[in-house]
Phi, psi and omega in degrees: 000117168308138181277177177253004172235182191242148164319165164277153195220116171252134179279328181218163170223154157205136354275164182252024137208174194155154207271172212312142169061034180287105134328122195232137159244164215229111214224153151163217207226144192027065194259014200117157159262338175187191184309304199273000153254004160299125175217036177174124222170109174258138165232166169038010199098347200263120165309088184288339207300346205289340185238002157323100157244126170275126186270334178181168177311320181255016173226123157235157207238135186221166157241125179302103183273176177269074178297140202287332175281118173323310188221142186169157178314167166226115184252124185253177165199147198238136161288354180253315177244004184099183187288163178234200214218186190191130189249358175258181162191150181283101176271118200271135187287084147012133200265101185284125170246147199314135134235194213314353178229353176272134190288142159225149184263037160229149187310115196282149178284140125331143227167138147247130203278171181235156164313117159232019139308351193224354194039035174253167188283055191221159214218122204239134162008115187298326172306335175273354166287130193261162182309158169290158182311078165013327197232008149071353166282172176272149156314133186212107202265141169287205164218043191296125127330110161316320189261018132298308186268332171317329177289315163284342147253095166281135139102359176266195166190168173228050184244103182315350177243016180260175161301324160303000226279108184261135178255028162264317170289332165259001134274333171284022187228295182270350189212068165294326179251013184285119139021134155300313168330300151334267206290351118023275178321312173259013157269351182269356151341288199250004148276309175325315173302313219263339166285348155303312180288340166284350177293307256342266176286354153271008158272316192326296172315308187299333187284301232240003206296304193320288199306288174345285192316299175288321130359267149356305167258017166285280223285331158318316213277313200288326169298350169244009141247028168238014160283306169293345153288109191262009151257068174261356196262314200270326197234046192071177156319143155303291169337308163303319194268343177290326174254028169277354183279310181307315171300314197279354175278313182280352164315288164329330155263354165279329162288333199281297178234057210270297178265017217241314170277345182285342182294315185288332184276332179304315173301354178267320169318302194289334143310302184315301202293328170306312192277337179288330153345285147311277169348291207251033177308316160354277172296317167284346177274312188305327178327291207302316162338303193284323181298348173255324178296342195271295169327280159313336162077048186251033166001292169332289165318297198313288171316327166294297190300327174299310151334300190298307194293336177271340164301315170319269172294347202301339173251005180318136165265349184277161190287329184304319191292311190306276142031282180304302198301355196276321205286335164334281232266348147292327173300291174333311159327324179268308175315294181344299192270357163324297210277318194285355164267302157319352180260329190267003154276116236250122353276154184209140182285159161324289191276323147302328177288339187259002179287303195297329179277310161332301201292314180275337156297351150334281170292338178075065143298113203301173182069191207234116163272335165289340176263332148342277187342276197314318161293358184246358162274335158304331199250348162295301207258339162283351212239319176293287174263040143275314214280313203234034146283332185251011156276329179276339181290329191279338196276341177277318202261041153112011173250053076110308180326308171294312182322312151283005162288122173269030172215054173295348179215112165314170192257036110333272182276003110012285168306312171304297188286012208290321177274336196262118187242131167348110172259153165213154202302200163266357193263349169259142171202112165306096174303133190247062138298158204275357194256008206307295202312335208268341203279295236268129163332108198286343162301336180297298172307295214307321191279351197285282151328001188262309185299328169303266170354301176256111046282338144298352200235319190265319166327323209269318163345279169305344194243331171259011155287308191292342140332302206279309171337273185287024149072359164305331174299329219235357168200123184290302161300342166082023165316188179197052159321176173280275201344323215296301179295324186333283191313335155287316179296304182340314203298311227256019140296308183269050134327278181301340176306309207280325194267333190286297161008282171260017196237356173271318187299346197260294210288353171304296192316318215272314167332265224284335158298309166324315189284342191267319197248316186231063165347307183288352176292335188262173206252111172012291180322299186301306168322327206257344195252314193274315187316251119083036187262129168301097186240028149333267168294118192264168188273108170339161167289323199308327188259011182278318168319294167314329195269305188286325158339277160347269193320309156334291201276356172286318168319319179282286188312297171338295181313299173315352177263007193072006135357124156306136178306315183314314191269348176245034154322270182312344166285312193299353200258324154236021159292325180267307182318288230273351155308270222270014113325319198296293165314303167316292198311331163310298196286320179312328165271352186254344167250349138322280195312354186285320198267354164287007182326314179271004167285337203249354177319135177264311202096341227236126213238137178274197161293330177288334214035056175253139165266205196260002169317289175323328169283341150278316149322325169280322167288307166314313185271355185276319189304311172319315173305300191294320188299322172270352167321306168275344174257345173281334178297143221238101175306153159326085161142002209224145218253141195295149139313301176306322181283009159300090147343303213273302184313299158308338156272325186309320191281331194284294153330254182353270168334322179295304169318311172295334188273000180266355172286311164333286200319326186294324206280342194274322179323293201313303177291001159285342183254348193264160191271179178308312198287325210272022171233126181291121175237029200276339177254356144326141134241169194252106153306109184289347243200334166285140168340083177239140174337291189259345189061041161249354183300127180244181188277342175269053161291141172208102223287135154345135183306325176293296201305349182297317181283308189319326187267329163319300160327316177282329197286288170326311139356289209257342164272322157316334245218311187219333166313298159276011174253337189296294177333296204284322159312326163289351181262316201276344169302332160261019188079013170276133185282316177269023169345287181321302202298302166314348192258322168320279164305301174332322209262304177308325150318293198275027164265312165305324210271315177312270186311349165270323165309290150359292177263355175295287190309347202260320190288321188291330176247000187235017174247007137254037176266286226289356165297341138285342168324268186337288175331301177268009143293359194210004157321144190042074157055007195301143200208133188271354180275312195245096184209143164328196134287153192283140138256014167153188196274172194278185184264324173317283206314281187335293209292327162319291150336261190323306167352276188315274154028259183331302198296333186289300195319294170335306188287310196269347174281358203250322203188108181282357177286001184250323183342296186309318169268330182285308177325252198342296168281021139257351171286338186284322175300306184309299170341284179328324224259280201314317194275012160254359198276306200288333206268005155292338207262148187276356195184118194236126155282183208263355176265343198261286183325273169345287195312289191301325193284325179331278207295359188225348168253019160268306193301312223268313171285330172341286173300325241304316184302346192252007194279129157283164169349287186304287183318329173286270182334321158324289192296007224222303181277336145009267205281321159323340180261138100199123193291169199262133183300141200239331170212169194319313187300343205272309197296325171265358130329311144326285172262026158277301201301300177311306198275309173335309202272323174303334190252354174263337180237041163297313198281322190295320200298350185290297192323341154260026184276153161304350173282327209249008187247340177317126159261133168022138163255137181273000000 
């Protein structure tokens, strides 16, 4: 089927350019038969028909839409004839816009405008929009400092819309580098502007003339209808009556649609409040955030996020904003005191107490939480060792309770002492069994846990002081905020506070060691408080040891923290009480082991003829010495014991003691008898060296041999026991050695010489005591007497006396033989020259007889005589008249070699071969 028109063809356009929403008319050929067969219209690519009015086949009147094309055709379509041809083209213009001060005759759209100041998407106000660049070049921004040009203009500015408006300022600001050309170019700019705004209502008019026109004939048209009406006279005005029509359609649509819009606005509301929601979630989210995050204990977040919302919101006027941010800062507000029962809560680590104090410096917690922290910890660790002193005061006095705690001694000292291993003397050996703790003396656990206690406790202590100083608690980066220093001047006003502190803890330890160990140091008030220990039984040296060992290495850890000396003073002060308490108490317990000494007496006399008592004696004071070496050895800081006056006398007494306490004890075995020496734990070395091999095992020595081997034993302690002794004291530093050793030897010398004249009175007062009796047997008269025929039987049996007393003498100690001999040759000696010098009168066989029985006696002895005996022997022989002729002389001496060759065997034992002693 042929159509029955030809397409349409457009011939024109007017105007043929212009920018978007142009009236435009539209001239050609077959342009329709009327409005409903137009069914299609483009310009520029754009669909015009919606404004399209057709006026006839060949004009149709458009508005020009914002089409994507610069330039392009104008294509009509027809239902009769189809798309059509365009023998022209439109060129569409860039759209200019009006601004805020430029005049118009048309309607400007609403539009949103942006910021470009902030280059955000947001849409503000038309009044805030400033005008275009004034100066119509491109901008070429310098690098001018803002507070440079404020400093060269006060009081201008370089915003063209400000009252202030410097063009000095805005050019060294927007065209520091333009070209001269360039502003030329932008000064024939703003002559151009300013002879435009002098056109003033004739560019306006010239502008707006089509709308002035169409205006016009509105107003014509509507004045000649209302001329040709006439009922304005019967039913009003046209006017009048249009705008009664006009109200009530609109009443009618505000009934019509009154909830269809309230419906609308609430959902434009309940959108608004959504997107403001979504926007600002953030904030509206957090309350419940920080309550999840604290619950998981993710502080941090909780800090950050609080930081981001009081920078946002913290100054806010809106009430929603206020409102939320209020419930923030209760919650923040909870956290604080949430974090300070936790920072003040005991026990707590090192590295959790500096998180918790950070996190409330975070937060700008009021007060100072770190020194809060420190005081309460400080009052935490005075609360520990009082505690746990009076766990132990309850466990003495029968509960019992600690013994179960496995953690009587914490891994604190443990760890210290890990390298350092107990020394102890030999006569001590610390038993390490697990049962160790139950053996051991409680004052001893005590100073231990006590010590455990601070030393667990004042490092960590001491290290968030030095924290709190260097502002290291309060920034992980070493920043140097105002808060940060606020807080370091805070530390380092309360420097004394802090040092009074640790100077109660160190002296608390020393109280409460003092109270356990040395009651008397302290003042009645002190007693009642550090005191109440059961000290009936005072503490051996071996655990005194331990205690200062102990006390030491808390000293040493303390030291290691760089503690001031000043403050671990009073431990060094009572490390020298508990040294020289220590010394004393060895000894005072070491002259107790002296005097039991004799319980351990054998009787069993060596080749030397000593028993082994001295040698245990010797051994006792030598272990006591090894025993006292550590606590007497004097650690880095700490002051000689010995050079302590009143400790060096003290120590010295003692030592005297002990050793007169020995002496006392040899007094003692001399006198007791068979029943008063327990000998049931005795055995007999069958195997020590003895002379003769006569010691049986039921040996029980005689009350002489008794003295005799004590008399051998005093000797050999004079002689090498006390000189060994006093090499060994001065090797530990005992001072007064000499003096002790002095005394000691004037004791046991003074002890030597009463034994002594004991055994000499016990053996030669019955020699000399037969003498007489048997000088004068049968009636003998020195005057009326026979010629002598040899010595008589009293002198032999004296002689065998002695004798005896020699045998006696030479089995227990042949060093003595020589002294017990002599002062009984001297009594004897004494006895015959007082016998003789009695007699009134010798016949000349009497004279004989007697010089015979005093010149026997006298070669007999000859190796023991002494001074004293010779002289005896000698007013002896001087009371006797003097032999007159040769026979009474060869009469002598025949009878002396008679008495000599009939007592050859008794008489060897006195010979000089047989008196050497022994060489050791």
């Amino acid at each position: 089927m042929s159509r029955a028109r030809q397409p349409p063809l457009v011939t024109g356009i007017s105007p043929n350019e212009g920018t978007p929403w142009t009236k435009v008319t539209i001239r050609g050929e077959n342009l329709g038969t009327g409005p409903n067969d137009l069914i299609g219209l483009s310009i520029c690519g754009h669909n015009c028909l919606l404004t399209a009015e057709w006026m006839s086949a060949s004009k149709i009147v458009c508005r020009v839409g914002p089409a994507k094309d610069d330039k392009g055709e104008i294509i009509v379509t027809t239902r009769s004839g189809g798309r059509g041809t365009s023998t022209v083209s439109f060129k569409l213009l860039k759209h200019e816009k009006i601004g805020i001060l430029d005049q118009s005759a048309v309607w400007v759209d609403e539009m949103n405008y942006y910021d470009m100041r902030t280059d955000r998407n947001k849409g503000i106000s038309p009044l805030s929009l400033r005008p275009a660049n004034p100066l119509g070049i491109d901008l070429d921004k310098g690098k001018v400092p803002l507070k440079d040009l404020e400093s060269m203009f006060p009081g201008m500015s370089g915003d063209f819309t400000s009252e202030n408006f410097s063009a000095t300022w805005y050019l060294i600001e927007n065209h520091s580098v333009t070209s001269f050309e360039q502003l030329r170019i932008a000064a024939s700019n703003l002559k151009k502007q300013a002879s435009k705004k002098n056109e003033g209502s004739l560019a306006y008019v010239k502008g707006g003339l089509s709308t002035f026109f169409e205006a016009q004939d509105a107003l014509a048209a509507i004045h000649q209808k209302l001329e040709s009406d006439g009922t304005e006279k019967v039913e009003g005005s046209m006017t009048q009556r249009l705008e009664n029509v006009l109200n009530r359609a609109s009443d009618t649509a505000d009934t019509l649609f009154q909830e269809v819009l309230g419906r609308k606005d609430k959902a434009d509301s309940t959108r608004n409040a959504l997107n403001v929601l979504q926007r600002f979630k953030f904030l509206f989210n957090l309350p419940l955030n920080i309550e999840r995050n604290i619950q998981k204990g993710d502080y941090d977040v909780v800090i950050n996020d609080y930081e981001k919302a009081k920078s946002l919101f913290g100054n806010t006027e809106v009430p929603v904003f206020k409102k939320v941010y209020a419930e923030v800062e209760t919650r923040i507000g909870a956290l604080r005191n949430l974090l300070l029962d936790k920072l003040l809560e005991t026990p707590s680590t090192l590295h959790d107490q500096k998180r918790y104090i950070r996190y409330l410096s975070d937060l700008h917690a009021p007060g100072d939480p770190a020194w809060q922290c420190i005081v309460a910890q400080h009052k935490w660790i005075l609360q520990l060792m009082q505690n746990c002193k009076e766990d132990f005061i309850k466990e003495q006095r029968g509960g019992g309770g600690l013994e179960q705690d496995g953690e009587l001694r914490s891994s604190a000292l443990s760890r210290i002492s890990h390298t350092a291993s107990l020394k102890r003397g030999s006569s001590f050996q610390t038993p390490r069994d697990d049962s160790w703790h139950y053996k051991s003396p409680q004052q001893v656990r005590f100073v231990e846990k006590l010590s455990d206690v601070v030393i667990s406790q004042l490092p960590n202590f001491w290290k968030l002081w030095i924290s709190y100083v260097n502002g290291s608690l309060f920034s992980e980066t070493g920043e140097k905020s105002g808060q940060v220093e606020k807080l370091k001047k805070n530390a380092r006003q309360r420097q004394n506070d802090f040092k009074g502190m640790i100077e109660e803890v160190t002296r608390r330890l020393v109280q409460l060691v003092r109270g356990a160990l040395l009651p008397s140091t302290l003042r009645e008030e002190q007693r009642r408080l550090y005191g109440g220990w059961d000290t009936k039984t005072p503490l051996t040296g071996a655990w005194l040891t331990q205690v200062i060992h102990t006390v030491r290495l808390s000293h040493e850890a303390l030291s290691a923290l760089e503690i001031p000396n000043d403050l671990l003073q009073v431990i060094q002060d009572l490390l020298l009480d508990l040294r020289v308490h220590c010394l004393l108490i060895t000894l005072q317990h070491t002259a107790e082991d002296v005097k039991r000494l004799p319980e351990k007496e054998d009787w069993i006399v060596d080749n030397e003829g000593i028993t082994s008592l001295p040698a245990q004696f010797e051994q006792c004071m030598v272990q006591m010495l090894q025993s006292l070496k550590e606590p007497m050895e004097s650690k880095p800081g700490e002051v000689n014991v010995f050079q302590q006056e009143l400790a060096q006398d003290e120590a010295c007494k003692l030592c005297v003691g002990i050793m007169k306490a020995f002496i006392s004890c040899l007094e003692q075995l001399s006198t007791k008898t068979d029943g008063d020496i327990d000998t049931s734990h005795l055995s007999v070395d069958m195997a020590s060296p003895d002379v003769f091999g006569s010691v049986q095992e039921d040996f029980s020595p005689s009350p002489e041999q008794r003295l005799l081997i004590i008399l051998s034993n005093c000797q050999y302690l004079e002689r090498h026991t006390f000189l060994n002794l006093a090499e060994h004291l001065e090797k530990h530093g005992f001072t007064t050695a000499d003096k002790i050793t002095r005394v000691s030897k004037d004791a046991v010398r003074e002890l030597d010489e009463h034994l002594f004249e004991s055994y000499i009175e016990k053996k030669s007062d019955p020699i000399v005591g037969s003498l007489e009796p048997g000088i004068y047997a049968g009636y003998f008269d020195w005057k009326d007497c026979l010629p002598p025929t040899g010595v008589r039987s009293y002198l032999k049996e004296a002689l065998v006396s002695i004798i005896s007393v020699h045998a006696e003498v030479f089995t227990v100690s042949k060093e003595l033989v020589p002294r017990v001999l002599s002062r009984i040759i001297e009594s004897v000696a004494e006895e015959m020259s007082r016998l003789m010098q009695c007699v009134s009168s010798f016949s000349k066989n009497g004279a004989l007889q007697a010089r015979l029985e005093i010149c026997a006696l006298k070669d007999a002895v000859a190796t023991y005589l002494t001074s004293e005996s010779q002289a005896s022997f000698k007013q002896a022989l001087e009371a006797l008249p003097q032999l007159q002729s040769g026979a009474d002389k060869k009469l002598l001496e025949e009878l002396l070699n008679k008495f000599k060759s009939s007592m050859q065997f008794q008489l060897t034992c006195f010979q000089p071969s047989s008196v050497q002693p022994v060489k050791r």
